[in-house]
DODRENDREN-640182 format. One line per 8 residues: number of its first residue (from 1); their letters; for each residue x, y, z of N, C-alpha, C. Coordinates in nm, 4 decimals, decimal comma, padded with zeros to 6 digits. Layout:
NUM = A = X Y Z X Y Z X Y Z; ...
END
This chain:
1 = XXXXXXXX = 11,9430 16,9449 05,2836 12,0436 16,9072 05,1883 12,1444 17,0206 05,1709; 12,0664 17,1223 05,1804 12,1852 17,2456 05,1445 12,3223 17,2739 05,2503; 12,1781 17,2794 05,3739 12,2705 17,3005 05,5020 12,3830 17,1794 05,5393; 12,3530 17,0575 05,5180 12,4445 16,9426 05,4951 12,5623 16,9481 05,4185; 12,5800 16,9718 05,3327 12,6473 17,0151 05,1877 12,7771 17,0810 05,2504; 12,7539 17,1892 05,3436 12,8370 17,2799 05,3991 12,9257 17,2227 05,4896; 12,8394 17,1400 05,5722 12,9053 17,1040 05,7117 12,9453 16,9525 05,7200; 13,0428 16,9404 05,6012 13,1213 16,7757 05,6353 13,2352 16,8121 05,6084
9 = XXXXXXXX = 13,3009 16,7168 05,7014 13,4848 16,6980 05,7012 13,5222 16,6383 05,5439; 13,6379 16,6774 05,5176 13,7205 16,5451 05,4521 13,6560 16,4310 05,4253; 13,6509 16,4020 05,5526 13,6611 16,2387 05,5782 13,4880 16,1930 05,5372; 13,4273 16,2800 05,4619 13,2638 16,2966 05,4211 13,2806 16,2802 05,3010; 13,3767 16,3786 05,2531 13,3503 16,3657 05,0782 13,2321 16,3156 05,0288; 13,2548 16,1832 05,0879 13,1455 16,0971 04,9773 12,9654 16,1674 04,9833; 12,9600 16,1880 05,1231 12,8355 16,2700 05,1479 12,8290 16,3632 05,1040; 12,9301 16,4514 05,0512 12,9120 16,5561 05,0118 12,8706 16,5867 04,8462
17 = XXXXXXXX = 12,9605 16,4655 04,7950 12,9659 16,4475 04,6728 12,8513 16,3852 04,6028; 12,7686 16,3204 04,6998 12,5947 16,2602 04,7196 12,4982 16,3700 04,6902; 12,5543 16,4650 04,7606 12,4190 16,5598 04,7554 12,4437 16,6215 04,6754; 12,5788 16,6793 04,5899 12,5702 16,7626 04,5265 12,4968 16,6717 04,3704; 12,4978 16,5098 04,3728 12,4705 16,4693 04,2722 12,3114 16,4566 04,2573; 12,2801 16,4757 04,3958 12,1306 16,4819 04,4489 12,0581 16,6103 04,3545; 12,1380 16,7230 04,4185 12,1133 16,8926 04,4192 12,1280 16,8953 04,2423; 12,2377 16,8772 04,1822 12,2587 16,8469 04,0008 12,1558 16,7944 03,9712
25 = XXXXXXXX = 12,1240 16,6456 04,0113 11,9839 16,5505 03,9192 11,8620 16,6267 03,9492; 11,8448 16,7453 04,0169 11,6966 16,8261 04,0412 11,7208 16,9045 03,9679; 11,8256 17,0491 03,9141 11,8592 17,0552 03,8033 11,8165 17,0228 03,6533; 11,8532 16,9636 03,6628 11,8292 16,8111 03,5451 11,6942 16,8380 03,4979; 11,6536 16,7469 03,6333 11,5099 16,7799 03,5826 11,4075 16,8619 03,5819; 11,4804 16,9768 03,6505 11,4201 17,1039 03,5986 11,3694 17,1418 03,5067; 11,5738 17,1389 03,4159 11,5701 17,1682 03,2854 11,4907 17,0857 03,2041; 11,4677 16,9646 03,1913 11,3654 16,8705 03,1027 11,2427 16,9501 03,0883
33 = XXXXXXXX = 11,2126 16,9842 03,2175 11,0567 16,9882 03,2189 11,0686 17,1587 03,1680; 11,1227 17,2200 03,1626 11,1299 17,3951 03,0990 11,1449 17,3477 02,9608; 11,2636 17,2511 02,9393 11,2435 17,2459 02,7720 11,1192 17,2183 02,7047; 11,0634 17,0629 02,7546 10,9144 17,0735 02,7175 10,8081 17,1444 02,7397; 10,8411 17,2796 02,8470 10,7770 17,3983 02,8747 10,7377 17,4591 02,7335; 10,8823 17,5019 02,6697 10,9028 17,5853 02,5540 10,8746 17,4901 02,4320; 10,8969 17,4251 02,4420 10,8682 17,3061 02,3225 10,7056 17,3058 02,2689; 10,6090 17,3195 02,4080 10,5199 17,3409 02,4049 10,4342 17,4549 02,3959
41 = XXXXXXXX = 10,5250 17,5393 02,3993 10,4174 17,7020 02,3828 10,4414 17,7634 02,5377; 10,4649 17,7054 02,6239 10,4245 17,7127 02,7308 10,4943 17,8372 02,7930; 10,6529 17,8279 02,7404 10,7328 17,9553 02,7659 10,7726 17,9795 02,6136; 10,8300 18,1336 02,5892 10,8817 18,1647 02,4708 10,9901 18,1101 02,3978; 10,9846 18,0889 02,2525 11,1069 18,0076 02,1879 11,2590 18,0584 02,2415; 11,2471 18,2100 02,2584 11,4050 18,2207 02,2990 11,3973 18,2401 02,4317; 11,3613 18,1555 02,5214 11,3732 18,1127 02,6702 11,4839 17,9867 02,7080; 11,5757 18,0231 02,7793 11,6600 17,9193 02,8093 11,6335 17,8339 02,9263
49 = XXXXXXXX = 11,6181 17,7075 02,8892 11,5858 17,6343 02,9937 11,6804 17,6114 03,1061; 11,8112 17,5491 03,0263 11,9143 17,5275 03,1296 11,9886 17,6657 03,2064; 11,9261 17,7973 03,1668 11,9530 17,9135 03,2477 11,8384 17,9216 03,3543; 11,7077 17,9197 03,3069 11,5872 17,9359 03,4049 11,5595 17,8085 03,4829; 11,6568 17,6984 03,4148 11,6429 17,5645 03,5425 11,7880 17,6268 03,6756; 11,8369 17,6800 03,5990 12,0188 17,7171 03,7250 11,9371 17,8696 03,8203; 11,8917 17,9373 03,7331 11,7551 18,0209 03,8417 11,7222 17,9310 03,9242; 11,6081 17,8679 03,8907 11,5224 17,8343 03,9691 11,5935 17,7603 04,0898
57 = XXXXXXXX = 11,6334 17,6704 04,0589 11,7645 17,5870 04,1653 11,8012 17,6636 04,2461; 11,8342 17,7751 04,2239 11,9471 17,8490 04,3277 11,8434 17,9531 04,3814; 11,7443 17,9724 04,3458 11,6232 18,0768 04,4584 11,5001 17,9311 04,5272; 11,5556 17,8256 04,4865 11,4738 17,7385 04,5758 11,6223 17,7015 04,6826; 11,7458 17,7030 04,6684 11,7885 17,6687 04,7494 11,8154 17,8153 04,8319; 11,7943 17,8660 04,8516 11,8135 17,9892 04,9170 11,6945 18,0026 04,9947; 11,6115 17,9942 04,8891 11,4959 18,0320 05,0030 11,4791 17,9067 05,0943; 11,5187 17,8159 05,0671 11,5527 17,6703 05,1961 11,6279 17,7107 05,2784
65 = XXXXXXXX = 11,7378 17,7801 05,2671 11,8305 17,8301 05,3972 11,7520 17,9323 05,4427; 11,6904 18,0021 05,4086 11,6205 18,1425 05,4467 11,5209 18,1060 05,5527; 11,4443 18,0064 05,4908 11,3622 17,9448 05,5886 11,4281 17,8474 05,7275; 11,5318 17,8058 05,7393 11,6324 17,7049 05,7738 11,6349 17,8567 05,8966; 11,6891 17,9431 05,8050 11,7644 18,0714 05,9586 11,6307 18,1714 05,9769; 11,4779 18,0983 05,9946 11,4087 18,1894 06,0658 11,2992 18,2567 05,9519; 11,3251 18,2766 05,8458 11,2669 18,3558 05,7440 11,0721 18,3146 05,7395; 11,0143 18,3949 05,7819 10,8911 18,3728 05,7705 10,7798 18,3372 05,6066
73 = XXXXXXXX = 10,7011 18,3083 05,6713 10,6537 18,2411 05,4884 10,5703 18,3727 05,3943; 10,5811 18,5037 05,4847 10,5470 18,6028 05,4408 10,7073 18,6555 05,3873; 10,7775 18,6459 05,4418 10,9627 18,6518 05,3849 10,9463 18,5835 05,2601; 10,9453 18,4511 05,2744 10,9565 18,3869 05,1661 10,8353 18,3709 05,0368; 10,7292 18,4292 05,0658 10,6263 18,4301 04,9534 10,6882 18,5670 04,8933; 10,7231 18,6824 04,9598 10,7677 18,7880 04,8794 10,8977 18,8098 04,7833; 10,9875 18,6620 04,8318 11,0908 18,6403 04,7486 11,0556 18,5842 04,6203; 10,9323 18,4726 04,6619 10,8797 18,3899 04,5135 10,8114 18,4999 04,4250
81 = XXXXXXXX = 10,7220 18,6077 04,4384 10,7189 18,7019 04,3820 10,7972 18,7584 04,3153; 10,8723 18,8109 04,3719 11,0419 18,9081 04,2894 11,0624 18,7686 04,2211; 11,0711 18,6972 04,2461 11,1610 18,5784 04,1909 11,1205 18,5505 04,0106; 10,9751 18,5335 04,0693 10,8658 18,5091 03,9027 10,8583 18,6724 03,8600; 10,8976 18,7353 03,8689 10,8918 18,8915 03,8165 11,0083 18,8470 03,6874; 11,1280 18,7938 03,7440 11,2033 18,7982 03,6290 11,2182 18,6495 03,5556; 11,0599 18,6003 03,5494 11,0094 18,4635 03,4441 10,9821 18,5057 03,3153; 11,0641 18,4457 03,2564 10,9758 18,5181 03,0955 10,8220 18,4500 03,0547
END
């Protein structure tokens, strides 16, 4: 989806404009499920969901291209590490 995203003409838009509504509604429900995270005890009251849902989104789509150009799953387990380092 990511790598798609990049590589359409013009004449795509609509595909393009698909995935990004794709890539947003995961987002979404990111954020739902962090709010009832915190709602629940689960993360701290002053934890932002719709910040730690726009995190999470953007080090899962990265580490999808990472893996996409070669990145081994020892690459990418050491990113999810650093990654949850800065989880509250």
């Amino acid at each position: 989806m990511i790598s798609a995203a990049t590589n359409v003409s013009a004449q795509d838009a609509g595909i393009q404009a698909h995935l990004r509504e794709l890539r947003n509604g995961n987002t979404l429900v990111f954020e739902a499920r962090l709010r009832r995270a915190r709602e629940e005890g689960e993360l701290p009251p002053e934890a932002d969901p719709k910040a730690l849902a726009g995190y999470l989104a953007t080090v899962i789509q990265g580490m999808s291209q990472q893996a996409r150009d070669g990145a081994t799953a020892a690459d990418l387990s050491h990113v999810a590490e650093l990654a949850l380092r800065a989880w509250p």
